[in-house]
C-alpha positions in Angstrom: 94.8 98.0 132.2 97.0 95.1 130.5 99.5 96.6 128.2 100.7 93.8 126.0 104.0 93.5 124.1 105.4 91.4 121.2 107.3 89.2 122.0 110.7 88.8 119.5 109.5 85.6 118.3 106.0 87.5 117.3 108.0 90.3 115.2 110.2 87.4 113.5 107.2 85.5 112.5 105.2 88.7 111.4 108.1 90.2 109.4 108.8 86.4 108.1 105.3 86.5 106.7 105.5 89.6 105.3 108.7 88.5 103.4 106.5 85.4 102.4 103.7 87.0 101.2 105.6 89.9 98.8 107.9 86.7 97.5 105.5 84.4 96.6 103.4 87.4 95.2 106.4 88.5 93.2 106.5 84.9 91.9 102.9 84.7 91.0 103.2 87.6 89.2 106.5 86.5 87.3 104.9 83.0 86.9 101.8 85.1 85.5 104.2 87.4 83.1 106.2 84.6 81.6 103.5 82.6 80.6 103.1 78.5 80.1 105.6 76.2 78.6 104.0 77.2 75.2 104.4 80.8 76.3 100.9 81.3 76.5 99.1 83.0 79.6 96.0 80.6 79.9 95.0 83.4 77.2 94.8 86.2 79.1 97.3 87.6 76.4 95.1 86.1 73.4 99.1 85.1 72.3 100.4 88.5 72.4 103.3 89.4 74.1 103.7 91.6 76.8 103.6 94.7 74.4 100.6 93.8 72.5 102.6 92.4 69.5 101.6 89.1 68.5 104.5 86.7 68.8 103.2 83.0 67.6 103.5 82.7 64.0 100.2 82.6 63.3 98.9 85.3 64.9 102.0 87.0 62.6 100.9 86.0 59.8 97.4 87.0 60.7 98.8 90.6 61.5 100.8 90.7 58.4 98.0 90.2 56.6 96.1 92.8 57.9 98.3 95.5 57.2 99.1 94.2 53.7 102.6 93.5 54.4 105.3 92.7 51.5 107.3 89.5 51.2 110.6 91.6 52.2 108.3 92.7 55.0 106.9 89.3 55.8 110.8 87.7 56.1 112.2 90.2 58.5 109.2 90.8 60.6 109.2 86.3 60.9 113.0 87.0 61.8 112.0 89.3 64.8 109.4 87.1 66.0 111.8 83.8 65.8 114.4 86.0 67.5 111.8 87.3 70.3 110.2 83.3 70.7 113.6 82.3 71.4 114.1 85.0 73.7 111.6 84.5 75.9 111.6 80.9 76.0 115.3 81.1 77.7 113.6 83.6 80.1 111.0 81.3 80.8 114.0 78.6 82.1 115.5 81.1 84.2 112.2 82.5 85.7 111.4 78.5 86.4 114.7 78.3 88.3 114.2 81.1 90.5 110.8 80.4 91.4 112.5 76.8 92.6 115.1 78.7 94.4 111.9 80.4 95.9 110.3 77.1 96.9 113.7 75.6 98.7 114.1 78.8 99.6 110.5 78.9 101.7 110.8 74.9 103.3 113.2 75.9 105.3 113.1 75.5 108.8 113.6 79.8 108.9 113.1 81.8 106.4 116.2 83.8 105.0 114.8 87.6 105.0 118.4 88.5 103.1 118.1 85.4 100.5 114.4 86.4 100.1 115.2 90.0 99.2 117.9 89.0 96.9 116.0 86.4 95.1 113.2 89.0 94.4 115.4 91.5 93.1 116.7 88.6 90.6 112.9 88.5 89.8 112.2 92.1 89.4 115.6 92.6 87.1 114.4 89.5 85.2 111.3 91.5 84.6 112.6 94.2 83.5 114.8 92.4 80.8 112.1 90.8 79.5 110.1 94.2 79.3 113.0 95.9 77.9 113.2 92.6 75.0 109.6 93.0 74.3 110.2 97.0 73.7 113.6 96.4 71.9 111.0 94.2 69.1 108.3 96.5 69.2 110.8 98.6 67.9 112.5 96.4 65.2 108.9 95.7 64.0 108.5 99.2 63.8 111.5 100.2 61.3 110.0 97.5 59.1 106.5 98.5 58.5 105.3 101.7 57.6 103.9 104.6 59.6 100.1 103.6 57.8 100.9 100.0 58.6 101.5 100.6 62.5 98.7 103.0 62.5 96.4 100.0 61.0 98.4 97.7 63.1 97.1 99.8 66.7 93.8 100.2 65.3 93.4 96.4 65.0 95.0 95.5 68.4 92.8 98.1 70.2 89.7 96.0 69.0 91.4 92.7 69.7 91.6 94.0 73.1 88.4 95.6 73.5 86.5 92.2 72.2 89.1 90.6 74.4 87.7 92.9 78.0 84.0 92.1 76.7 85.1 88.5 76.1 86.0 88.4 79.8 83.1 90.4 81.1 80.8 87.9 79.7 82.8 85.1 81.2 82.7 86.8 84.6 79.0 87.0 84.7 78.3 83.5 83.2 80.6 82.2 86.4 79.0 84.4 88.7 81.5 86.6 89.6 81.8 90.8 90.0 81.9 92.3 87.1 84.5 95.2 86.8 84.1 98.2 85.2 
């Protein structure tokens, strides 16, 4: 009976892939959560942000007018949103910059377990300012309207996204694909 060992090379190159795969998932998925240049998700978000809360002036003014808001309303909630866009859009730089330091990071020659590790903790602490952001204007918005207006406001964003999961159903089956449920 052969017994067969790894050799230290294997182990490198099995524990460098590893490394590879969680990075460049991490960076997928921080690509993913930061959006396009126009900060849209290929509209997976339908232009909402992370929280749900529409963030593209339009869809703002769309929202305000569902809930009936007031001119006083209308001016700080546009103040939020500007404050938010520009938030996110300096996020968006720095998530571009570290997936490049991902990408010079992975040609070369050996892959840097220590480097990788640190650059995907600068990922996941990117993250989790950007979450924290998205939370800190959910709340803002939240002072501004009134309890019947954020009770109107969920009610309307639980059908966007319903129509939004149907939406993608329907696509799913048209391109042939499983259908989740």
């Amino acid at each position: 009976m052969a017994t067969t060992s790894r050799s230290p090379f294997n182990v490198s190159r099995l524990f460098g892939g590893a490394v590879l795969v969680a990075v460049l998932g991490s960076m997928a998925l921080s690509a993913w959560a930061q959006g396009g240049p126009d900060g849209h998700r290929g509209g997976h978000d339908g232009g909402f942000g992370m929280s749900g809360m529409p963030m593209h002036s339009r869809m703002v003014e769309r929202m305000l007018d569902s809930v009936n808001a007031t001119t006083e309303q209308r001016a700080q909630i546009k103040q939020i949103a500007d404050r938010a866009t520009a938030a996110r859009k300096a996020q968006r730089e720095s998530g571009r910059a570290l997936r490049e330091q991902g990408l010079k990071l992975f040609t070369q020659p050996v892959v840097d377990a220590n480097a990788a590790e640190a650059l995907r903790q600068q990922m996941l602490q990117q993250h989790d300012q950007g979450s924290r952001r998205m939370m800190q204007t959910m709340l803002e918005v939240s002072r501004v309207l009134t309890p019947e207006q954020r009770k109107q406001l969920a009610e309307r964003m639980a059908q966007r996204g319903d129509m939004m999961r149907r939406h993608m159903q329907e696509r799913q089956s048209l391109d042939g694909a499983p259908q989740k449920r």
